[in-house]
C-alpha positions as CSV (number, residue, x, y, z in Angstrom):
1,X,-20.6,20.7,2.1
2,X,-17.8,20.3,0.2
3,X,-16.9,16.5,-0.9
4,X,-15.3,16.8,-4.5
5,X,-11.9,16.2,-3.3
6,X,-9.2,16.2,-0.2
7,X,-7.0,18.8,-2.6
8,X,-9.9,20.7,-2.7
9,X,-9.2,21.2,1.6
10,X,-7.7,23.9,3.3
11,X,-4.3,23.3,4.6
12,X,-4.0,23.0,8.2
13,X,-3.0,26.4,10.5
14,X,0.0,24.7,12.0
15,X,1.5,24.2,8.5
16,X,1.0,27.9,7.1
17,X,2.4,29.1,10.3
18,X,5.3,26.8,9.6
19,X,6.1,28.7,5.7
20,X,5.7,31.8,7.7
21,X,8.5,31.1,10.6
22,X,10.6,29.7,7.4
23,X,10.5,32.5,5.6
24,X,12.4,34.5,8.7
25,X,15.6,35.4,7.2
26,X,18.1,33.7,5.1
27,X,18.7,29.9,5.2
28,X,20.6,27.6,2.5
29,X,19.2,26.3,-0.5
30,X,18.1,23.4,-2.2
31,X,17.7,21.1,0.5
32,X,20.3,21.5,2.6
33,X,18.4,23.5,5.4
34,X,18.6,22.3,8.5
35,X,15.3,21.4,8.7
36,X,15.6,19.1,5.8
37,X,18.0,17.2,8.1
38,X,15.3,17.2,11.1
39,X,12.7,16.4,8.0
40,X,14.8,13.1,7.2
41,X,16.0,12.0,11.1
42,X,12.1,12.3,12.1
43,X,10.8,10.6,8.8
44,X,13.9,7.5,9.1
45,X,12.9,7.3,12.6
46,X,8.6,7.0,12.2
47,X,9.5,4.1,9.6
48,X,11.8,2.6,12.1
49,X,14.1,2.7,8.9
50,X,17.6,4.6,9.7
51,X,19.0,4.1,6.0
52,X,16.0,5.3,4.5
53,X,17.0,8.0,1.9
54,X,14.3,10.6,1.7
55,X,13.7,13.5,-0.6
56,X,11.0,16.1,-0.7
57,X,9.2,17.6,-4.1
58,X,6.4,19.6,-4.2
59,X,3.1,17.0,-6.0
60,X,2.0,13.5,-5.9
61,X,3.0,13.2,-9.7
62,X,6.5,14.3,-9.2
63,X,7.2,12.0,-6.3
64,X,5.8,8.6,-7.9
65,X,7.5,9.1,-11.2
66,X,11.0,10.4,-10.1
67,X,10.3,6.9,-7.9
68,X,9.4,5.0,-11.0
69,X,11.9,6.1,-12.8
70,X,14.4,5.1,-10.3
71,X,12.9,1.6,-10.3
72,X,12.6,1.0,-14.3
73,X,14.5,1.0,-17.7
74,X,13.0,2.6,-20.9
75,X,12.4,-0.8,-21.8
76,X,10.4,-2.3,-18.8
77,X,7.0,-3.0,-18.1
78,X,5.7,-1.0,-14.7
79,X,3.0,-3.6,-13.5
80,X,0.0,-1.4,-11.3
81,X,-3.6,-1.8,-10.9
82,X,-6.3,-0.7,-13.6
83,X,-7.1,2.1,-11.1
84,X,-3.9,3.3,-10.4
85,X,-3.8,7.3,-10.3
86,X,-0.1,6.6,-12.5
87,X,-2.0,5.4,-15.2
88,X,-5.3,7.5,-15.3
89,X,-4.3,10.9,-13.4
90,X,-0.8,11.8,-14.4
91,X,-0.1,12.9,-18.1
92,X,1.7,9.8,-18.6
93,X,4.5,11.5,-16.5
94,X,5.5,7.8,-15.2
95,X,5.9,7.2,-19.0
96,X,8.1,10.6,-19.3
97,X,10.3,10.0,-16.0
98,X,11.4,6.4,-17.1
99,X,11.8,7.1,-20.3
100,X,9.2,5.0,-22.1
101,X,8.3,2.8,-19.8
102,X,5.2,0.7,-20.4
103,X,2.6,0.7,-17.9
104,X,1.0,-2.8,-17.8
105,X,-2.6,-2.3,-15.9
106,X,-3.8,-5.2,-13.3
107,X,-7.0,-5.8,-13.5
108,X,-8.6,-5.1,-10.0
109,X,-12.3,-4.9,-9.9
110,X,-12.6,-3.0,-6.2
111,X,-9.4,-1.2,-6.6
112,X,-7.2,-3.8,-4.7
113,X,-4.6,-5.4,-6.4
114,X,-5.1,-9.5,-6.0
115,X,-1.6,-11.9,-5.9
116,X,-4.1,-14.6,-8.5
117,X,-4.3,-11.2,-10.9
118,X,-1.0,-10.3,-10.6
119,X,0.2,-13.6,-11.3
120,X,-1.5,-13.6,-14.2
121,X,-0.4,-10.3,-15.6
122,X,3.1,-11.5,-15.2
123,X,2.5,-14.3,-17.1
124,X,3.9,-13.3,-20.4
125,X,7.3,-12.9,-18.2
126,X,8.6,-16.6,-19.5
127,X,8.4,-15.5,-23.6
128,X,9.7,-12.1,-22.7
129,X,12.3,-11.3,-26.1
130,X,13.6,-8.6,-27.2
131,X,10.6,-8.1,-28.8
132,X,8.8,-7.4,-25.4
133,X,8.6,-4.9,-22.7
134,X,10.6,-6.5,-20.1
135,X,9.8,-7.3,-16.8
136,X,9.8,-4.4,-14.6
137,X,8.6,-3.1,-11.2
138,X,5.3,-3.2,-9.5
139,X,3.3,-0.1,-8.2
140,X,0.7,-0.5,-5.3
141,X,-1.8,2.4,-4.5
142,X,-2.4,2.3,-0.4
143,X,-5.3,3.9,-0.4
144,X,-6.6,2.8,-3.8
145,X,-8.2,5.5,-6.0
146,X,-11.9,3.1,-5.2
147,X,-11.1,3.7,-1.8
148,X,-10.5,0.3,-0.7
149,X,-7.7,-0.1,1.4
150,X,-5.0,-3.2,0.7
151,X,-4.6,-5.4,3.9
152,X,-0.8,-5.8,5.6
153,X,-0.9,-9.0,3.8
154,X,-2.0,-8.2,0.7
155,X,0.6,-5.9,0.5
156,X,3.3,-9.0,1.6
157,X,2.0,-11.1,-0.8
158,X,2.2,-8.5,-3.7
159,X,5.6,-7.5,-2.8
160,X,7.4,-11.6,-2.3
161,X,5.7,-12.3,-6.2
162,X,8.0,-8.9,-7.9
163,X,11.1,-9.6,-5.4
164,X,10.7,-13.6,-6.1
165,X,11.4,-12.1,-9.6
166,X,14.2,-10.0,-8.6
167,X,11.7,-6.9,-9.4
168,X,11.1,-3.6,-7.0
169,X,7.4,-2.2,-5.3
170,X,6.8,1.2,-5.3
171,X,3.8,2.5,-2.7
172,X,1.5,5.3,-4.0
173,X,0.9,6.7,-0.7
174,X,-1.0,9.8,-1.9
175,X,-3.2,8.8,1.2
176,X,-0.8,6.8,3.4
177,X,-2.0,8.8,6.5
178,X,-5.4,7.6,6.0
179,X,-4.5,4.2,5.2
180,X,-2.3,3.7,8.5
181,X,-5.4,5.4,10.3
182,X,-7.4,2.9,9.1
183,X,-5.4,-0.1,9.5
184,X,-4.1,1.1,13.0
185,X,-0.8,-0.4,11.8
186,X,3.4,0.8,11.8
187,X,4.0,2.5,9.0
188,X,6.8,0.5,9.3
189,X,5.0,-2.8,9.0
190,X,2.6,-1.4,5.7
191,X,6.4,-0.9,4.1
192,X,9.7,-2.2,4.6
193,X,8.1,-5.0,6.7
194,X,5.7,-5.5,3.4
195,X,8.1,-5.8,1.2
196,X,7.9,-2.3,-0.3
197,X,11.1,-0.9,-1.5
198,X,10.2,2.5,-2.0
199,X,7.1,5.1,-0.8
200,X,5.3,8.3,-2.0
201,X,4.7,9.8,1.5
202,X,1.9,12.3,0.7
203,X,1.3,15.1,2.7
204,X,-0.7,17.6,-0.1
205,X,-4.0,15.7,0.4
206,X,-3.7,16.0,4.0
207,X,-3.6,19.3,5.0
208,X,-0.2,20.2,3.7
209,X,-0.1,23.2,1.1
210,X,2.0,21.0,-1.0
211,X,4.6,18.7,-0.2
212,X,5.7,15.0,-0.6
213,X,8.2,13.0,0.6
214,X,9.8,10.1,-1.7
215,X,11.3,7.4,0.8
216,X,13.5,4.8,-0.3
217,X,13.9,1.9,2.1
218,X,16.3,0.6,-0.8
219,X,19.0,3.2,-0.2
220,X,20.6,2.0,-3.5
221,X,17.4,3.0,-6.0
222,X,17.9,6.4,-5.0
223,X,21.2,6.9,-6.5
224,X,20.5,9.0,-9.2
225,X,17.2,10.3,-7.6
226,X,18.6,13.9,-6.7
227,X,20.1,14.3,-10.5
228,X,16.3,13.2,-12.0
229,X,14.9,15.9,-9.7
230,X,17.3,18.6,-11.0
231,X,17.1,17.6,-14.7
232,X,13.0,17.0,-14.3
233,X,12.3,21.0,-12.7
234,X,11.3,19.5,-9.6
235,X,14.1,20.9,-6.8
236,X,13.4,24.1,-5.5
237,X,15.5,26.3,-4.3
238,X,13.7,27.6,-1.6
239,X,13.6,23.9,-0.1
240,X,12.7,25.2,2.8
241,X,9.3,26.1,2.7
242,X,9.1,22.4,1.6
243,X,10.7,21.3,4.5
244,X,8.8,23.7,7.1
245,X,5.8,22.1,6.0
246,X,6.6,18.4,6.1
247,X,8.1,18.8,9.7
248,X,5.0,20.9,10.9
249,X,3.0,17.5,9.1
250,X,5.0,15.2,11.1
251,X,5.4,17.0,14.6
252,X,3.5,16.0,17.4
253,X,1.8,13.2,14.7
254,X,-0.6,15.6,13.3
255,X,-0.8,13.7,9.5
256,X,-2.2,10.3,11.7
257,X,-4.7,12.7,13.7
258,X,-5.8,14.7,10.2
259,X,-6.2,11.3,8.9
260,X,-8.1,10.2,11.7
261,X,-10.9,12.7,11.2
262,X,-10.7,12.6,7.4
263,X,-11.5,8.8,8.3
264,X,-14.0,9.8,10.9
265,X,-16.0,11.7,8.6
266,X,-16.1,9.4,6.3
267,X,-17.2,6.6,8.3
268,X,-20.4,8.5,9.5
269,X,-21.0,9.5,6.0
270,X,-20.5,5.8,4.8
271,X,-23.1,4.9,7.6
272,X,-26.0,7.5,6.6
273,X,-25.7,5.8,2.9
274,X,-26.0,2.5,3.9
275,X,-29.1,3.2,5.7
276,X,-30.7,5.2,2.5
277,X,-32.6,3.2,0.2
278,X,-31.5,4.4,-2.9
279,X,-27.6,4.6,-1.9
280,X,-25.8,1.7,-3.7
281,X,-22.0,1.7,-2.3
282,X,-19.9,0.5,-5.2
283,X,-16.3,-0.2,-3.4
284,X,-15.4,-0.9,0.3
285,X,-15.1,2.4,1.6
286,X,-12.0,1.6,3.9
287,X,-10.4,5.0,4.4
288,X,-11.8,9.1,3.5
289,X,-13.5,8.2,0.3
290,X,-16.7,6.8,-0.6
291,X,-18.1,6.0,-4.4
292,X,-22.3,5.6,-4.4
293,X,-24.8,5.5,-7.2
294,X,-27.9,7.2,-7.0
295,X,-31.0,8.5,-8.8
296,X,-29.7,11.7,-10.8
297,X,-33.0,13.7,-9.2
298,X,-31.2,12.7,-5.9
299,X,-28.1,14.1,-7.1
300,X,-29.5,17.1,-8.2
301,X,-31.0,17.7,-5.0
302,X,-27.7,17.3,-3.3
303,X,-26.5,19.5,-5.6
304,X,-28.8,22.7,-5.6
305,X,-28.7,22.4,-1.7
306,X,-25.2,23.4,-1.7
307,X,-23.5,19.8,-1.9
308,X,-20.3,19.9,-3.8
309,X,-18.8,16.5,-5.6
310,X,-18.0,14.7,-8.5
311,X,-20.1,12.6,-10.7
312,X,-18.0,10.2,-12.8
313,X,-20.4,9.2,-15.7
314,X,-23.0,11.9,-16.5
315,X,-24.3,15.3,-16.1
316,X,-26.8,15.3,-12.6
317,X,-28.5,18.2,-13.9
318,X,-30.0,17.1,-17.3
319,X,-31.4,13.8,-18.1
320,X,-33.6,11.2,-16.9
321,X,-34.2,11.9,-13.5
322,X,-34.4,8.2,-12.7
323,X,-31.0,7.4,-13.9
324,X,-28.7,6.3,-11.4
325,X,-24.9,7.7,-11.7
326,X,-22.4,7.4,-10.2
327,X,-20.8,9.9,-7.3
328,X,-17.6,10.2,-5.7
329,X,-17.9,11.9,-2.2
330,X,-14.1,12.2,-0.7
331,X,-13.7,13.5,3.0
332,X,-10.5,15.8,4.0
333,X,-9.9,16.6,7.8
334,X,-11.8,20.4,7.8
335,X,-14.7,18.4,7.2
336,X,-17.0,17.4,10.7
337,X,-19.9,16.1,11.3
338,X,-21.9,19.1,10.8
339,X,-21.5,18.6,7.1
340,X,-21.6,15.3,7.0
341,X,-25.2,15.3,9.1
342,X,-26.2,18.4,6.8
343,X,-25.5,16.3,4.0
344,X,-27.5,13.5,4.8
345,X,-30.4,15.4,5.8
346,X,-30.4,16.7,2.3
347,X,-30.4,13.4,1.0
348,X,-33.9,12.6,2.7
């Protein structure tokens, strides 16, 4: 019953057996495989977006802060919520790839960004000196690191207040598949249509080995966006293994129909809490993750029966056994309903 994390998951047959056709052979390096260029047609044409530029690296953490640093000066402040995986979960590589920039958090209680809250974090804007961090792009995490999952127009509203300021929106789209399941949207309309100038595509999470795509919708922020992947470590010379898996993730839509029954999972898992007594459901649980407090004799339990998650705030196996903490159950697409059910049962 595994639950601590979708990078914990297995990656899918279809993309292993994709590396392994790659590696037939010889083919050129560095990107310019031919299946980079089937990559980049298939990936312009799902976001209905033919000028899209679109490179691929190997983690989450390279792709949003080669983005960033696209998007900012050393000298900018990178607006993103208080949750945002670029402020908690990534070395301060944003930081690193912009060269200084300063991240400026948004408060968001449930994990979703707010237009009043941003408004008011950009405040400051009209004393901005040279004393200041200037005013600098805005990064949106779709689905947020709570699991909530920001509506089409939130996402419009976010994006008119930064471009109403001539500023940029990056997407974190770490889980973009399972936000799109969710939302039963375009990925076209959750982007471009939104406002958002430039995307973290993520496959890793999703039953890729380990791949991302970085889309720009903004053909012009990716300029210099090849030369910060060469000068940061992040181009590999056997591109190809990169791009054998992100076309294996996009043919025949497997990433929406891995999202689906990451989602799926999560959903019936979602509904066995809510009809426990002593589940409390801390965030709207829109997409493949949940976050629930319970009794630490509950999570020990869960635990010792073979249950495998996080708990954010406290050990589950000494203490106060009536001590609620706090428990982050994530769902990948391996995981049915046999777990889920076996789960629950343990949880009484």
């Amino acid at each position: 019953m595994q639950f601590a994390s979708d990078n914990a998951g297995p990656a899918h047959p279809a993309i292993l057996e994709a590396i392994a056709r790659a590696n037939d052979g010889h083919q050129r390096a560095y990107g310019s495989e031919s299946a980079m260029s089937r990559v980049r047609d298939r990936i312009r044409d799902i976001f209905e977006a033919p000028q899209a530029e679109v490179h691929l690296v190997a983690t989450g953490t390279a792709a949003n802060a080669l983005i960033l640093g696209c998007m900012a000066r050393p000298w900018d402040a990178v607006f993103c919520s208080e949750h945002a995986h670029v402020e908690h979960d990534e070395g301060n590589a944003p930081e690193f790839y912009t060269g200084g920039a300063k991240l400026t958090l948004v408060p968001a209680p449930d994990g979703r960004m707010t237009p009043a809250a941003l408004e008011r974090a950009l405040l400051p804007e009209g004393a901005r000196s040279f004393h200041n961090a200037q005013l600098g792009p805005l990064s949106i995490t779709q689905v947020t690191e709570t699991g909530a999952v920001h509506d089409l127009a939130e996402i419009a509203a976010l994006s008119e207040i930064m471009h109403a300021r001539g500023q940029k929106v990056h997407m974190d789209g770490a889980r973009f598949a399972n936000a799109i399941a969710a939302l039963g949207c375009s990925p076209a309309e959750m982007t471009w249509k939104a406002g958002i100038d430039a995307l973290s595509f993520g496959g890793t999470k999703n039953g890729c080995l380990g791949v991302e795509a970085a889309v720009f919708f903004d053909p012009d922020l990716a300029r210099d966006f090849e030369i910060r992947r060469k000068r940061g470590g992040h181009l590999f010379s056997k591109h190809r293994f990169l791009s054998a898996q992100m076309q294996a993730y996009l043919d025949d839509d497997l990433w929406l129909d891995l999202a689906r029954r990451a989602n799926e999972a999560c959903a019936r898992l979602v509904a066995g809490l809510r009809a426990h007594g002593e589940a409390e459901i801390l965030y709207p649980a829109g997409a493949n993750l949940v976050f629930v407090t319970l009794p630490r004799a509950t999570l020990r339990r869960l635990s010792d029966g073979g249950a495998d998650f996080y708990v954010m705030d406290g050990d589950p196996m000494t203490g106060d056994p009536a001590e609620r903490l706090t428990a982050r159950l994530v769902c990948d697409w391996s995981l049915g309903a046999e777990q889920v059910d076996r789960f629950l049962a343990l949880l009484g």
